[in-house]
Legacy VTK file of the C-alpha trace (Angstrom):
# vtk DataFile Version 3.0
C-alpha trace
ASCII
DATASET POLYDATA
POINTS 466 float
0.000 0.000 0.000
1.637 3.023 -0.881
2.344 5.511 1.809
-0.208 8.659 2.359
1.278 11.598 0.584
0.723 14.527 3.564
2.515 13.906 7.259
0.146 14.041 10.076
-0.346 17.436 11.805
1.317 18.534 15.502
-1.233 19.798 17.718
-0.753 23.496 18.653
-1.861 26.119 21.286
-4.608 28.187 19.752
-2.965 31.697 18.494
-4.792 34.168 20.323
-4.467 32.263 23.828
-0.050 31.080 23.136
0.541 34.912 22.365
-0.128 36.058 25.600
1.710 33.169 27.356
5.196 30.959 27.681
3.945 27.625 27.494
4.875 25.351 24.549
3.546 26.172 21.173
3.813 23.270 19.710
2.296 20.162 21.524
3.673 16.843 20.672
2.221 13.995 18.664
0.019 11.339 20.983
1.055 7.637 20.455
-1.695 7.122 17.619
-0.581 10.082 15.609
3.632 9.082 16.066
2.386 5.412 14.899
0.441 6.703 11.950
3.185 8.750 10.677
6.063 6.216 11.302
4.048 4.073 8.714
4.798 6.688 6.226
8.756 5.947 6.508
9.229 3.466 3.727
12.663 2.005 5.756
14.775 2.831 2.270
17.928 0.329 2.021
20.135 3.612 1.015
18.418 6.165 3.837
19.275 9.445 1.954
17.486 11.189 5.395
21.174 10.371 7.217
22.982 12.004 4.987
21.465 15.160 5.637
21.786 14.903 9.432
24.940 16.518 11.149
25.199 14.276 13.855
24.472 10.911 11.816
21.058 9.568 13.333
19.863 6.321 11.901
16.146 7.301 11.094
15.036 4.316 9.408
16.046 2.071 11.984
14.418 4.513 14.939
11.262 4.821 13.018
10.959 1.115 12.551
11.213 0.652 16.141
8.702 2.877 16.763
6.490 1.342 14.647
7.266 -1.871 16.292
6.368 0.171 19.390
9.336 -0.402 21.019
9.620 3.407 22.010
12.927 2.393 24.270
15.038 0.621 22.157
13.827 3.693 19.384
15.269 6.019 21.868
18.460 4.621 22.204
19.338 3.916 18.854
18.651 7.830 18.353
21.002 8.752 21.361
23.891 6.179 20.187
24.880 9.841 17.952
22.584 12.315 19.601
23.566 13.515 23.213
19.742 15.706 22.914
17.297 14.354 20.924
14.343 16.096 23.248
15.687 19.311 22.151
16.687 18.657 18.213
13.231 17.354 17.905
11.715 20.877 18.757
14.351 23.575 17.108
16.416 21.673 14.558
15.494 22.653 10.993
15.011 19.093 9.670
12.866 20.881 6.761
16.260 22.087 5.306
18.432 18.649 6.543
17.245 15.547 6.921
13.963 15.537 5.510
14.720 17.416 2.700
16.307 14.018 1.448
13.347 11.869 2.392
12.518 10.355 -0.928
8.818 10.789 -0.173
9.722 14.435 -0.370
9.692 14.926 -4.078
5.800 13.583 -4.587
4.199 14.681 -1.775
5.405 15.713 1.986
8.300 14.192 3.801
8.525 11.489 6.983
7.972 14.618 10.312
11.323 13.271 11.234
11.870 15.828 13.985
7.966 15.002 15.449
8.672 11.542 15.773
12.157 12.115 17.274
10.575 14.502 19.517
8.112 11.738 20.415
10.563 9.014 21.233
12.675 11.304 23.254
9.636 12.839 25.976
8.140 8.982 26.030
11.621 8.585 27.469
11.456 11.498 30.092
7.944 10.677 30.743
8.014 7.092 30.994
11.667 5.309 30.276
15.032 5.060 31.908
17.625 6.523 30.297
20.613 3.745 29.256
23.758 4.863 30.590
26.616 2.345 28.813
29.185 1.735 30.924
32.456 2.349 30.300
36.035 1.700 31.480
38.360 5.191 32.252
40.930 5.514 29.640
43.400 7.526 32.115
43.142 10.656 30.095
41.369 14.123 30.777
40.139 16.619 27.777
38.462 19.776 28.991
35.414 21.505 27.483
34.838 25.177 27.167
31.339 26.238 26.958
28.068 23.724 27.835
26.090 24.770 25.025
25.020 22.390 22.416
28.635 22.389 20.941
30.406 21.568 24.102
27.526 19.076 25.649
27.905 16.967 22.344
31.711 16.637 21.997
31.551 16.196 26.076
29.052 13.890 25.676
30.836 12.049 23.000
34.126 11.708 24.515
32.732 10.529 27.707
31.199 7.354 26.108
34.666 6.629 25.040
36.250 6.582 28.435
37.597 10.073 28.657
37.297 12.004 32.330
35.731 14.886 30.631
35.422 18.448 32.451
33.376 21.744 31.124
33.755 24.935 32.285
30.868 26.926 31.995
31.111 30.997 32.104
26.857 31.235 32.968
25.571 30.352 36.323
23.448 27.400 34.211
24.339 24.443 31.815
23.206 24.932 28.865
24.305 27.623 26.429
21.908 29.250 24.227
19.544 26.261 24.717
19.182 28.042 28.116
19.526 31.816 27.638
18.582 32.066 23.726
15.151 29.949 23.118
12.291 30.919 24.583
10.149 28.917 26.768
7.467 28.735 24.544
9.682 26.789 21.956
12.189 24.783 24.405
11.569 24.559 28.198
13.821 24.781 30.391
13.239 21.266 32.369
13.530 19.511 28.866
17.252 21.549 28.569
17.973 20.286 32.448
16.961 16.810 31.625
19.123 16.376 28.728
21.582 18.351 30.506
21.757 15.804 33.216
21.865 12.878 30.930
25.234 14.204 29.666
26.570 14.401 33.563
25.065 10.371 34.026
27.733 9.897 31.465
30.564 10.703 33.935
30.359 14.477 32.323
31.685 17.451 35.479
30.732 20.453 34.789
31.649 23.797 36.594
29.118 26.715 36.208
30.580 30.492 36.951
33.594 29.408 35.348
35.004 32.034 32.565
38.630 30.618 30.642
40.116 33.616 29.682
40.032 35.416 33.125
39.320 32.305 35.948
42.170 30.206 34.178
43.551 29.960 31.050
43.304 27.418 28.460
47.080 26.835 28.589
46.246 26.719 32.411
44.391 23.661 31.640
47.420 22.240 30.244
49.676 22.802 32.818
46.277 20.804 35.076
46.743 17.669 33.454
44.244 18.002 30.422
45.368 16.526 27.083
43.247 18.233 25.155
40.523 21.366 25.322
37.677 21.755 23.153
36.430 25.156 22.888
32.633 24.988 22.096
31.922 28.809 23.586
29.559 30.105 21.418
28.946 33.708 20.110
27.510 35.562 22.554
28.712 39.248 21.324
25.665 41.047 19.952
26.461 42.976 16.191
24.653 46.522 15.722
23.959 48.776 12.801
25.928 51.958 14.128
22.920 54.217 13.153
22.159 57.080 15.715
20.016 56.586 18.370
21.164 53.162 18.923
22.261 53.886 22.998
19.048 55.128 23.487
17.097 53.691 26.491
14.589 51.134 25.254
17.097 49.715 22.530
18.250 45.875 22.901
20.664 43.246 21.261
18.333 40.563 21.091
21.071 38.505 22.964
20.554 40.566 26.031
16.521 41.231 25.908
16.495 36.665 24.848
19.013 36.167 28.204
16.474 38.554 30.428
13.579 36.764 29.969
15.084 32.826 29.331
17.725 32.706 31.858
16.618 35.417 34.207
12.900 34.666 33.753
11.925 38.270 33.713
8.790 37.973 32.223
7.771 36.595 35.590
8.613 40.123 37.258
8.113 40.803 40.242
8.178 37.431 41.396
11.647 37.061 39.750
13.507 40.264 40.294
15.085 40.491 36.912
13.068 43.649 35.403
12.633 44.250 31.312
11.241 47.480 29.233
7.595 46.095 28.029
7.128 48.543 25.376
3.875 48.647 23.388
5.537 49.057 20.255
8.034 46.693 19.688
10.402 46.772 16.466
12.652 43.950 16.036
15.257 44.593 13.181
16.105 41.163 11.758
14.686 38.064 10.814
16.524 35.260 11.750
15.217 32.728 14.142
16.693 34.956 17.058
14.621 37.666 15.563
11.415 35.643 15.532
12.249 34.477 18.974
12.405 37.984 20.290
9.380 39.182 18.490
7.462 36.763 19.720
8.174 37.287 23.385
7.173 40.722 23.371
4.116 39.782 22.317
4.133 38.081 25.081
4.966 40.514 27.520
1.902 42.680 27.026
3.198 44.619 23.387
0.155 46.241 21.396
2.113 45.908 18.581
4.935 43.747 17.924
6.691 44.087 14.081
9.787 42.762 12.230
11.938 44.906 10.729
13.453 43.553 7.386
15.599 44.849 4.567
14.934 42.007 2.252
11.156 40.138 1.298
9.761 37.370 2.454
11.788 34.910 0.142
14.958 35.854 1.912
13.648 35.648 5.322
16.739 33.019 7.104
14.088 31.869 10.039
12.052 28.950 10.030
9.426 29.173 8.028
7.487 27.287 10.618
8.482 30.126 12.835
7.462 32.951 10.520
4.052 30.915 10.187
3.599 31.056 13.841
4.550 34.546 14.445
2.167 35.671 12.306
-0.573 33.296 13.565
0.084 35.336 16.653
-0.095 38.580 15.064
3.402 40.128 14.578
3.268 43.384 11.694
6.098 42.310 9.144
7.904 45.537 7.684
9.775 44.246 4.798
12.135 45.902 2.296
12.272 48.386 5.021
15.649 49.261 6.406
16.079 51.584 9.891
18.211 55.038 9.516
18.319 56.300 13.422
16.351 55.729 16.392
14.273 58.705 17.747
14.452 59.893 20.977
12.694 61.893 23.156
14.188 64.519 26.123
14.381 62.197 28.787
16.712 59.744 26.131
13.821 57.149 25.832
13.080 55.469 22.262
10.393 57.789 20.384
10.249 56.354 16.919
12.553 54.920 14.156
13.139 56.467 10.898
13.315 53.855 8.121
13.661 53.950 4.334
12.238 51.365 1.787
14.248 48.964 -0.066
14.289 47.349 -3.339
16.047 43.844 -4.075
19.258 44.207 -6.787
21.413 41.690 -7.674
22.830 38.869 -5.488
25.697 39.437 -3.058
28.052 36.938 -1.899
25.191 35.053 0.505
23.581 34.040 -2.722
20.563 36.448 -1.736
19.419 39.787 -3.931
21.116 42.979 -2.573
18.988 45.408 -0.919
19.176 48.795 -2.522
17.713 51.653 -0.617
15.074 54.197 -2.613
15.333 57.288 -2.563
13.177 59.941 -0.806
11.284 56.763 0.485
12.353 57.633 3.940
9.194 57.163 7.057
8.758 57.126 10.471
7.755 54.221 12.186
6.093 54.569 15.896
7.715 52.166 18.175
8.942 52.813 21.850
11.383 49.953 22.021
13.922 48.419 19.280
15.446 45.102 19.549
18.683 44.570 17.221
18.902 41.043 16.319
22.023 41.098 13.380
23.415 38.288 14.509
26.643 37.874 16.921
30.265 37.047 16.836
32.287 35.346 19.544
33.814 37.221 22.723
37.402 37.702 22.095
38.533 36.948 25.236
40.052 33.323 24.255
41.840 34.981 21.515
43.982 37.717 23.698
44.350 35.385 26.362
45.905 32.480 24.218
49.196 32.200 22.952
48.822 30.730 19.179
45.280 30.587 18.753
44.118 32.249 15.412
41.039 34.233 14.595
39.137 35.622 11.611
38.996 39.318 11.363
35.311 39.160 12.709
35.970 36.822 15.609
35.295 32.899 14.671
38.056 30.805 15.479
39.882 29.674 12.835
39.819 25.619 12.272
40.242 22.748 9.927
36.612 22.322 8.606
36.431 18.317 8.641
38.207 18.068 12.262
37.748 21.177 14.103
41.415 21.592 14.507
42.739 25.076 16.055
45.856 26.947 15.175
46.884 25.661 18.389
48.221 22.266 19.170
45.945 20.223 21.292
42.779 22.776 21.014
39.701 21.861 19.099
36.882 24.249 18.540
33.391 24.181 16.637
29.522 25.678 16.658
28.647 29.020 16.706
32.842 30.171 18.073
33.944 29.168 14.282
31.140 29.483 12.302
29.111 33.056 14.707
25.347 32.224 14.781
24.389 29.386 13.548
21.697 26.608 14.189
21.828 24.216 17.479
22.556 21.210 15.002
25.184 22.631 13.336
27.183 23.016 16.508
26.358 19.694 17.502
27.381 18.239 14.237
30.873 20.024 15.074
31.139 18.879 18.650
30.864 15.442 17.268
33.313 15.303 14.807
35.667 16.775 17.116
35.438 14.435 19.616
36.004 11.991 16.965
39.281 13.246 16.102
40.258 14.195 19.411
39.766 10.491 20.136
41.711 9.529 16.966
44.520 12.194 17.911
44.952 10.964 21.687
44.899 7.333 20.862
47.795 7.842 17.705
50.089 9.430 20.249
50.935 11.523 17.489
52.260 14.815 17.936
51.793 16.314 14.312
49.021 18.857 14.346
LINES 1 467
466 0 1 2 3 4 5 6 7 8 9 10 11 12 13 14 15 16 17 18 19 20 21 22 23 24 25 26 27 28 29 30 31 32 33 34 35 36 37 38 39 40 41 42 43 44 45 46 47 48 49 50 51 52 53 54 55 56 57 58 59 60 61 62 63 64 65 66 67 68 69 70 71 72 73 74 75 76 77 78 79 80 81 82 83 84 85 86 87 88 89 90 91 92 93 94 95 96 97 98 99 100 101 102 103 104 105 106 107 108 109 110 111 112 113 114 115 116 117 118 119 120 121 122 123 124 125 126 127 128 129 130 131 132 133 134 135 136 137 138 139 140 141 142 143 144 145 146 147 148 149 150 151 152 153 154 155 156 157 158 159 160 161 162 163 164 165 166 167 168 169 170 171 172 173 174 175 176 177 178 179 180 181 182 183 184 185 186 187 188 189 190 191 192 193 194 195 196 197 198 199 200 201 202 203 204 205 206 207 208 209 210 211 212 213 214 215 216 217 218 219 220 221 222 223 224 225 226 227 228 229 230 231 232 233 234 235 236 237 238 239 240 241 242 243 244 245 246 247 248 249 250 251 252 253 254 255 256 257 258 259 260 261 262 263 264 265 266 267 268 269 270 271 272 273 274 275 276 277 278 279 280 281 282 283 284 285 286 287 288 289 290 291 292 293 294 295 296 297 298 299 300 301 302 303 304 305 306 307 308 309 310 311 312 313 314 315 316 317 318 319 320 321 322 323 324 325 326 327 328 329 330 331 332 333 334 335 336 337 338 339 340 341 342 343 344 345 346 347 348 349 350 351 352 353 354 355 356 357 358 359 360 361 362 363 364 365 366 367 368 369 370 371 372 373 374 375 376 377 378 379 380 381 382 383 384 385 386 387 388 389 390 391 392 393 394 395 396 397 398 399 400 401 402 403 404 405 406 407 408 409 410 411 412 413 414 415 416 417 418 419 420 421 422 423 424 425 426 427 428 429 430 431 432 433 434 435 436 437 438 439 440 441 442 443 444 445 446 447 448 449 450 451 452 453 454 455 456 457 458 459 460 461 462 463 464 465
C-alpha cells in the first residue's frame, strides 16, 4: 500500500491564547498520531534522510522501532549519535536537513522526522530510563569550554569513550543558548535540564561560573593535566547597525533582551527580580530565528504591537518558516524591504520612533541572496517605543587575547580545519557558533561530534603532528 502523501499534523496552542503566554507552542504527537506517521517511513535500504543529518542519526532504523512500538530501544538507537534528541526534535530545521532528502519528499510531503524524534525522546522522560553504557576510564582528561550544544555533544561524545571529561561553563546554568537564547514557549527549560543531566550520568563534570580567559587559562588547563581542550563557547557578542540613536534607552541586542527573559525569567517580574522594558511598540530589526524568537516574546509581555523589521522580502527571510508561520498566527506586523536610519528619541533619552527607508532587491551578493538597494526619498517614520537589534553575533574575544597561538578571523570565529575542528593551536579543538558566529543548534552539535572523533583519533595515535 503506498504511503499517504501529507505527514500528520502537531497539535498546537490556539494563536490568540499562546501569544499572551510561555507555554509550549507546539504540543507533541500522541502515540496514535507518532504510529500513523512512522508508517509513512518506507525504511529505504540507502536512507538518503542520514545524509542530511549533522550528527548521523539512523532514522530508518528509529522509526521502525517505533512502529514496532518499542519506544525504548527507538530512543536509544537515536542517542547512540545524539547527546539531545528532546531538544533537536523541537528547534532543529530538519525541513532544510534531513527531511529534505526523504525520498517521499519529491511527490508529496516528507517522513515529520523531527515530530517523531521529539516523540521518542519525551516517552523517554515521561516514561523510560535513560541507558547509561558503561564504560572503562581511559586515564586521560580533555576539557570543554562552553556547555552549550557544541560543548555538551563533543563532552558527551568523549565521555562514552572513556575520557574524564570536564566543562567549564562561564553562565551560572548548563546549557548555552539552549538556556539563555530559546524561549520557553519553543524549548523549556526542564527539557534543557533533563538532557543536561543525561550528559553528567555519562561521567560528564561540569563547573558553572567558570570564565577561561580570566578564571584560568586554556594553557592553564594544560599545565592541570588536560590533554586536550575543546572550545565549544559560542557567540555571545551582539552585532549593531551603528545608526544614531542606537544607545538610546529602550534599545536591545536581542542577545541581552532573549538572556532577560530565558535565563533570568523576567517575564515573571516581580516574582523574579530580573526587570525588562515592556514597550507597546516593539520593532525587532532582523529576521533570523533569534529575531522571531524575540518578536514573539514581546508579544508576550503585554506589546500592542509587535513588528519585524526587514531589509529584504519574504523569500529571503533566514528563520524557520514554521516560525514565521507562527509569528504571524500570533499577530506580529512584518515591515519588509524596510531598512532603519536612526532611532528617535525623546528629552528624557527614551526610544520615540525609528526612521526607516524602503528597499528594493538588486542583484545577489556573496550570501547568494538579492542585494537590498535603498530608494530614494522613500524615507518614514515608524512609531515604536522599544527596538530590539537582532544582526546576529560574533564570539567574545577573550580566548583569543588570552591564548598564545590561537588564530582568529577578522570578525571573531576561530579559525579551524573544517572536517576536524582543529585550532591553530596544538591540542585545542573548537566548533559551533565560536567558528562558524550564529548558527543553528545542530550545526554546533554536528561540530562537537566530529571533534570528539578526532580528538579520540589524535589521543589514541600518540601523534604529535598537528
Amino acid at each position: 500500500m503506498a504511503a499517504r502523501k501529507s505527514r500528520i499534523e502537531m497539535p498546537v496552542q490556539d494563536p490568540t491564547a499562546r501569544a499572551s503566554n510561555f507555554e509550549q507552542v507546539a504540543l507533541g504527537y500522541t502515540e496514535k498520531m507518532a504510529l500513523e506517521e512512522a508508517s509513512r517511513c518506507l525504511g529505504c535500504k540507502k536512507p538518503l534522510c542520514v545524509q542530511g543529518c549533522p550528527v548521523s542519526v539512523n532514522i530508518p532504523g528509529f522509526i521502525k522501532l517505533i512502529k514496532e512500538q518499542k519506544y525504548q530501544d527507538a530512543i536509544n538507537v537515536v542517542k547512540s549519535t545524539n547527546n539531545l534528541p528532546a531538544v533537536c526534535g523541537r528547534v532543529c530545521p530538519q525541513e532544510a536537513q534531513c527531511e529534505s532528502k526523504c525520498v517521499l519528499g519529491r511527490r508529496g510531503q516528507p517522513v515529520a522526522i523531527g515530530r517523531l524524534e521529539r516523540f521518542v525522546a519525551d516517552w523517554e522522560l515521561e516514561h523510560g530510563t535513560p541507558e547509561v553504557p558503561e564504560v572503562e576510564p581511559n586515564g586521560k582528561k580533555v576539557a570543554v569550554v562552553g556547555a552549550g550544544p557544541s560543548g555538551l555533544t563533543c563532552a558527551g561524545d568523549l565521555a562514552k569513550l572513556g575520557y574524564d571529561v570536564t566543562i567549564f561553563e562561564s553562565l551560572h546554568e548548563p546549557g548555552g543558548v539552549l538556556i539563555y537564547g530559546i524561549p520557553e514557549f519553543r524549548l523549556p527549560k526542564d527539557v534543557v535540564r533533563k538532557e543536561v543531566n543525561y550528559v553528567r550520568n555519562l561521567g560528564v563534570k561540569i563547573e558553572t561560573s567558570f570564565i577561561i580567559g580570566r578564571t584560568t587559562t586554556i594553557d592553564e588547563l594544560f599545565d592541570d593535566g588536560f590533554h586536550a581542550v575543546f572550545i565549544g563557547s559560542g557567540a555571545g557578542l551582539p552585532m549593531f547597525m551603528h545608526i544614531p540613536g542606537e544607545n538610546l534607552n529602550g534599545v536591545y541586542s536581542a542577545n541581552e533582551y532573549l538572556t532577560r527573559i530565558n535565563l533570568m525569567k523576567a517575564y515573571l517580574f516581580p516574582e523574579h527580580d530580573t526587570p525588562i522594558v515592556s514597550g507597546k511598540k516593539v520593532a525587532v530589526v532582523g529576521a533570523g530565528n533569534v529575531a522571531m524568537d524575540s518578536v514573539r516574546c514581546a508579544l508576550r509581555l503585554g506589546a500592542d504591537k509587535a513588528m519585524i523589521v526587514y531589509r529584504r522580502g519574504r523569500e529571503e527571510m533566514p528563520a524557520r518558516a514554521e516560525e514565521i508561520h507562527h509569528a504571524e498566527e500570533e499577530g506580529v506586523e512584518f515591515h519588509l524591504l524596510t531598512n532603519p536610519v536612526r532611532i528617535l528619541g525623546d528629552e528624557k533619552g527614551w526610544v520615540k520612533g525609528m526612521e526607516c527607508i524602503k528597499m528594493e532587491l538588486g542583484e545577489p551578493d556573496k550570501s547568494g541572496r538579492r542585494r537590498p538597494v535603498p530608494i530614494p526619498g522613500s524615507e518614514f517614520v515608524l512609531d515604536v517605543d522599544t527596538v530590539i537589534m537582532s544582526l546576529g553575533t560574533s564570539p567574545n574575544p577573550i580566548l583569543v587575547q588570552t591564548t598564545d597561538g590561537l588564530g582568529a578571523h577578522k570578525w571573531g570565529g576561530l579559525k579551524t580545519h573544517e572536517e576536524t575542528g582543529r585550532t591553530t593551536k596544538p591540542g585545542v579543538w573548537a566548533g559551533g557558533d565560536a567558528v562558524t558566529g550564529s548558527a543553528t543548534v545542530i550545526l554546533a552539535m554536528g561540530a562537537g561530534k566530529a571533534a570528539a572523533q578526532d580528538i579520540h583519533e589524535y589521543l589514541e595515535s600518540g601523534s604529535t603532528d598537528w
